[in-house]
C-alpha positions in Angstrom: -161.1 -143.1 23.4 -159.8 -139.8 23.0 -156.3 -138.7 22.4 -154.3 -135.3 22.6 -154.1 -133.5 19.7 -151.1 -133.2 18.3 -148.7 -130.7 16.3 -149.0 -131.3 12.5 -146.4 -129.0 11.4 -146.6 -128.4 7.3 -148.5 -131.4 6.5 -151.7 -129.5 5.6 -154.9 -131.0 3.8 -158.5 -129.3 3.2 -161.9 -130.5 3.0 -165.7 -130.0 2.0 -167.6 -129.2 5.1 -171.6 -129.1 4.5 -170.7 -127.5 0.7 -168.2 -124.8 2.1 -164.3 -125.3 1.0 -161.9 -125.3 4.4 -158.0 -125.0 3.6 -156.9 -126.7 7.7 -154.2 -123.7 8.2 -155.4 -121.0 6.2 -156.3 -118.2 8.3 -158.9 -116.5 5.7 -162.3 -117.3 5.6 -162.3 -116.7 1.9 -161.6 -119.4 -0.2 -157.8 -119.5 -1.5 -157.1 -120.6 -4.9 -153.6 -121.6 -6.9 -152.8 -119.7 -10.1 -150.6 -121.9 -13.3 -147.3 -122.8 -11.9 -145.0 -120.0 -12.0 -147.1 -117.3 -12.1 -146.9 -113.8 -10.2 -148.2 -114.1 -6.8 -150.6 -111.0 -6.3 -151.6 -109.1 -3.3 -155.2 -110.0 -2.0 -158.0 -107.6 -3.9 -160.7 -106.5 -2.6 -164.2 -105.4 -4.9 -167.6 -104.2 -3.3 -168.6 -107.6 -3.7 -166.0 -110.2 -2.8 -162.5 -110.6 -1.7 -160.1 -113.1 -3.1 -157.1 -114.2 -1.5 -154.1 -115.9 -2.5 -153.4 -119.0 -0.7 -150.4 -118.7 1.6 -148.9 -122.0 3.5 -149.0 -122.3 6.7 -145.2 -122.1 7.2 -142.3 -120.3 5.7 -141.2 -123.7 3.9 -142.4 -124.1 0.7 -144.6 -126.7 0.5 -144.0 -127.3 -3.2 -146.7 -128.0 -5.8 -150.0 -129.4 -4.4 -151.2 -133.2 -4.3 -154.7 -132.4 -5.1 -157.0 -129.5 -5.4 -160.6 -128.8 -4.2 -162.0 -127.8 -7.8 -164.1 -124.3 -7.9 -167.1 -126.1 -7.4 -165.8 -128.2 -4.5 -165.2 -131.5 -6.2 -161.5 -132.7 -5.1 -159.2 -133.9 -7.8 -155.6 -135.4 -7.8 -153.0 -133.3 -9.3 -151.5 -135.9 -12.4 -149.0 -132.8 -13.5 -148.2 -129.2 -13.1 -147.7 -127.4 -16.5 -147.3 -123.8 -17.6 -151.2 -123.5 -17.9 -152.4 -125.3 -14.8 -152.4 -128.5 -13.4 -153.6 -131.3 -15.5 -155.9 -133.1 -13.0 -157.5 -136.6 -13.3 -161.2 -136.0 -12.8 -163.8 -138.4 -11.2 -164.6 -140.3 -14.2 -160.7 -141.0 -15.0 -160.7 -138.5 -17.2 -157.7 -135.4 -17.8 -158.3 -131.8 -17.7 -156.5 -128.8 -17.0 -157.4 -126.3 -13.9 -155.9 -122.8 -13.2 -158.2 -122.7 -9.7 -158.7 -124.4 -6.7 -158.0 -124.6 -3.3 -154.4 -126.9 -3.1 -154.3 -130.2 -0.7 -150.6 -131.7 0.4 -150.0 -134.5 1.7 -153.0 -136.0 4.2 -152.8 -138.1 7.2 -156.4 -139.5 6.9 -158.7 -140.1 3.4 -162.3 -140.3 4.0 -164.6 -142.1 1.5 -168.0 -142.0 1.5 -169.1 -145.1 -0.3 -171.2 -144.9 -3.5 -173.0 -141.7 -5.1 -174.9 -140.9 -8.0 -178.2 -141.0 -9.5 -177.2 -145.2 -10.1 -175.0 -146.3 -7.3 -177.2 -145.4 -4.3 -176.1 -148.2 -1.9 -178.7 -149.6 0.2 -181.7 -148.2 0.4 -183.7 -148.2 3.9 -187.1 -148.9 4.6 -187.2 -145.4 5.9 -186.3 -144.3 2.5 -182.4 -143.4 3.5 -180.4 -143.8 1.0 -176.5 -145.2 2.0 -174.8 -142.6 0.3 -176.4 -140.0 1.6 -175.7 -141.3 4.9 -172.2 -142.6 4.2 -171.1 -138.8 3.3 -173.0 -137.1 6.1 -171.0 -139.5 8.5 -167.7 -138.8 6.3 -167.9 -135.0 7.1 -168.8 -135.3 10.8 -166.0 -137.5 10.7 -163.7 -134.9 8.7 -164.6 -132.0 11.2 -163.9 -134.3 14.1 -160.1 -134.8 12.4 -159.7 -131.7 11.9 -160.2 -130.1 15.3 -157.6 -132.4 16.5 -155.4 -131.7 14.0 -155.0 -133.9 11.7 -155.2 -133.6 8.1 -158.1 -135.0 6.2 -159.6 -135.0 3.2 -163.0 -136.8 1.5 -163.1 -138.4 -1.9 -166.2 -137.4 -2.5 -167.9 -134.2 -1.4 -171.4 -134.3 -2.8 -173.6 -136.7 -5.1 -171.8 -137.5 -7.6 -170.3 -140.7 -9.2 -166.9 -142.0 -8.1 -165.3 -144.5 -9.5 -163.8 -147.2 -7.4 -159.9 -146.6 -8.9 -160.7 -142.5 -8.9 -161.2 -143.1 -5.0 -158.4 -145.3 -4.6 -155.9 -142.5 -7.4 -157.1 -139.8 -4.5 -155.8 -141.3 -1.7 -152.4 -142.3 -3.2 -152.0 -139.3 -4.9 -152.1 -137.5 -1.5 -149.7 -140.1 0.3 -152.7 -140.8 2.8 -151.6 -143.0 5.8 -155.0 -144.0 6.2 -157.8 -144.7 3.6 -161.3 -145.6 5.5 -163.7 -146.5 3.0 -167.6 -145.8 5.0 -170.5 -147.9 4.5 -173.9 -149.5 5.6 -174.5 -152.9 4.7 -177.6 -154.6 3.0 -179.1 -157.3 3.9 -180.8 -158.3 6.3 -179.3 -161.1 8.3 -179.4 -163.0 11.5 -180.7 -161.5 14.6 -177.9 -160.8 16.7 -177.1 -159.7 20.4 -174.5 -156.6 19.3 -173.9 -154.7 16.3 -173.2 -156.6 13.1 -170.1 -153.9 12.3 -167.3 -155.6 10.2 -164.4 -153.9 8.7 -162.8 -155.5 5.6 -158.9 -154.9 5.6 -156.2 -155.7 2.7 -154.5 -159.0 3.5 -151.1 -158.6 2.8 -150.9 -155.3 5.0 -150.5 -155.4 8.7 -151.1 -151.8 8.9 -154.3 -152.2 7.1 -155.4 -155.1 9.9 -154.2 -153.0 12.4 -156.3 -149.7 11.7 -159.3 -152.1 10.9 -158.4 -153.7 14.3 -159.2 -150.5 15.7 -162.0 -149.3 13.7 -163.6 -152.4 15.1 -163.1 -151.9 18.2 -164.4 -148.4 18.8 -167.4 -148.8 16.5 -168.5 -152.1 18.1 -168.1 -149.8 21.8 -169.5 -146.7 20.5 -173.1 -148.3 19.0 -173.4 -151.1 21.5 -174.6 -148.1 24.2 -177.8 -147.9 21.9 -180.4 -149.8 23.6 -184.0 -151.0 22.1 -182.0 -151.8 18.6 -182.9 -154.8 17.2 -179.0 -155.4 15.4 -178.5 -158.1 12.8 -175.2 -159.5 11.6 -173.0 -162.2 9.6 -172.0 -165.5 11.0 -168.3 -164.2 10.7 -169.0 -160.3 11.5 -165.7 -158.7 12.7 -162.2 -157.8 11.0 -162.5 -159.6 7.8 -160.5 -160.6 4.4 -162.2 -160.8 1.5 -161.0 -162.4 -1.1 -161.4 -164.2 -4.2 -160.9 -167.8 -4.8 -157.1 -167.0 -6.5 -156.5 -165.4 -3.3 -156.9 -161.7 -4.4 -159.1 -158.8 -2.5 -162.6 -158.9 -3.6 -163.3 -155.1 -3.0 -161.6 -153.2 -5.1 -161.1 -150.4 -2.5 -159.1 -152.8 -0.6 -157.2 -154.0 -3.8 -156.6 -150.8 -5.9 -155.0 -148.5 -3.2 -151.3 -149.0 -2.6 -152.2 -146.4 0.8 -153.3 -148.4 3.7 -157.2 -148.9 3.5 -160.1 -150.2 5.0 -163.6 -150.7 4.1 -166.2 -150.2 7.2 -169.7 -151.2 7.4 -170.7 -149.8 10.1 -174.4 -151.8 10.2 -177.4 -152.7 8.3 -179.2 -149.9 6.7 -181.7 -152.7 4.7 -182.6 -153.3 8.7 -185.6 -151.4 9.9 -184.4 -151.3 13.5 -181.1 -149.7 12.4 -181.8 -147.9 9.5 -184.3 -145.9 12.1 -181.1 -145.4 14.3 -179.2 -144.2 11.4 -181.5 -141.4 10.4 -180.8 -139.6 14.2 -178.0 -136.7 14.7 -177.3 -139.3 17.8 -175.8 -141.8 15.7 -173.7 -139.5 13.3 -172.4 -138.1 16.3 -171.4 -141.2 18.5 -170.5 -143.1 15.2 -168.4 -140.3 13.4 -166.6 -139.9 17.1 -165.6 -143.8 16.8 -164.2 -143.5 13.6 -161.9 -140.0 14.6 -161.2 -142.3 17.5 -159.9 -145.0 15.5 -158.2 -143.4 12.9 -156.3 -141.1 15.7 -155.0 -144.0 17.7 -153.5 -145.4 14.6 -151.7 -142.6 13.5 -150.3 -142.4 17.3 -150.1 -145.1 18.9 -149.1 -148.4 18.2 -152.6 -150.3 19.4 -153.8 -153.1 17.1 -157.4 -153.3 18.4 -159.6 -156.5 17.6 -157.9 -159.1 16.2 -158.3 -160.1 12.5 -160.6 -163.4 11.7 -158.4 -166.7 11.5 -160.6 -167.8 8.1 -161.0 -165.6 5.6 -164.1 -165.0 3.4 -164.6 -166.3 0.1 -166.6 -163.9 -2.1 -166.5 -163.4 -5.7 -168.4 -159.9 -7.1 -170.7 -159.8 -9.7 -169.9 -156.9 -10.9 -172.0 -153.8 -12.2 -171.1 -150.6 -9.9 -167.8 -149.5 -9.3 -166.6 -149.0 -12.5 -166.8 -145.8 -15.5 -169.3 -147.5 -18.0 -171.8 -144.6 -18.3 -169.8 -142.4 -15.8 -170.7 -138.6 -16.2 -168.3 -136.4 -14.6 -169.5 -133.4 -12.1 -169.2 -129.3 -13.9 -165.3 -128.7 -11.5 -165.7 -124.8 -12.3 
């Protein structure tokens, strides 16, 4: 289903678009940076061998000091303070540092989160030999671009392969007031043999929002990759708009319990399935899937539609721990 674009006024986000940096209403094809708070605001320069432009908002309101910024080398970062020598940023292993450049993000109507990355936290692994979160980020950014032609605001958590843990994915999202946090991924393993696709989105419990854009998630995923034929799909007992929780009644994921934005986590199939990890690997799926998801995330920022209704039982599912977290965490070079 596809919906009008509509008018997004100031609320302006960027993001990483196969390794090039993309500021939504910035007119330059050069990549704008941010000096230190404060500072003089110079005229664009121009050398024999680049141009650098100051970034100027899109409107004549100030739009104050950024959310976030798109670090130098393209790894986005959540503003924690802005101080007299730059803003002090939480990096992607929950670290602090202090940057002087990047390109700034505002407020974002949609967070995109390709799950896993890194040498260790792979995801699933095919038996073509795709990794999940390779695929996971190259369905984020067809995603992203998707957003943004209809503009709306978007950014990714993460923009290349690089470790991110669960809370600095969740930290990203809040920091840039996201209405909508979709967490992508492709399950593992293999299950029962099913008629239609084994898609299940997990949504936070105590949110209606959250089981409202999961709702619709559902919805246009399980319409978009049903009109694959000669796939063999597998899926849970349960498969559909699911809770997850813990036997004390808390969220299982943690990027369904540590974001106070609305969130989701999707899984779209099963990569550990031959049938579908061979579907996976084709520019037909990242195409009809990442169209689902712009679908989805667009009807629930503008319409009230609730989609596939949420399970009656939750799961019970208790993690064993072992990704997700900062042990051994190495953060990526941001300039």
């Amino acid at each position: 289903m596809t919906l009008p674009a509509r008018a997004r006024g100031a609320r302006t986000a960027g993001f990483i678009l196969a390794g090039a940096l993309i500021v939504l209403s910035c007119a330059s094809d050069e990549r704008p940076f941010l000096l230190p708070p404060g500072a003089a605001n110079p005229s664009p320069t121009t050398t024999e061998a680049t141009t650098t432009t100051q970034f100027v908002p899109p409107t004549t309101e100030d739009p104050g000091d950024p959310l976030g910024l798109i670090s130098p080398t393209g790894v986005v970062v959540p503003v924690l303070e802005a101080g007299e020598g730059g803003y002090r940023v939480g990096t992607p292993c929950l670290a602090e540092t202090t940057l002087v450049f990047g390109t700034p993000l505002y407020r974002t109507d949609v967070v995109l989160d390709p799950g896993h990355g890194g040498p260790v936290e792979t995801g699933a692994v095919g038996p073509n030999g795709l990794a999940e979160k390779d695929l996971n980020l190259r369905l984020a950014k067809a995603t992203a671009r998707l957003l943004e032609d209809r503009g709306i605001s978007v950014a990714l958590t993460r923009t290349t392969d690089y470790r991110l843990p669960l809370r600095a994915r969740a930290l990203i999202a809040d920091t840039l007031q996201a209405e909508a946090l979709i967490s992508i991924h492709h399950n593992a393993p293999i299950l029962s043999d099913s008629d239609i696709p084994g898609s299940e989105v997990f949504y936070q419990v105590q949110n209606p929002e959250s089981a409202r854009l999961g709702g619709l998630i559902q919805e246009e995923v399980l319409a978009a990759l049903s009109q694959f034929e000669d796939v063999s799909w597998v899926s849970a007992r349960d498969a559909g708009v699911v809770a997850v929780l813990k036997p004390d009644g808390t969220e299982s994921y943690g990027m369904i319990r540590n974001p106070e934005s609305t969130a989701v986590l999707a899984e779209l199939g099963y990569l550990a399935n031959p049938s579908e990890a061979e579907l996976f690997a084709t520019d037909e799926y990242i195409e009809v899937a990442s169209a689902a998801l712009a679908d989805a995330a667009q009807r629930f920022l503008e319409t009230d539609q609730s989609g596939v209704a949420v399970n009656e039982v939750n799961r019970r599912f208790v993690p064993t721990g072992g990704t997700g977290g900062t042990d051994n965490c190495e953060d990526p070079p941001l300039e």
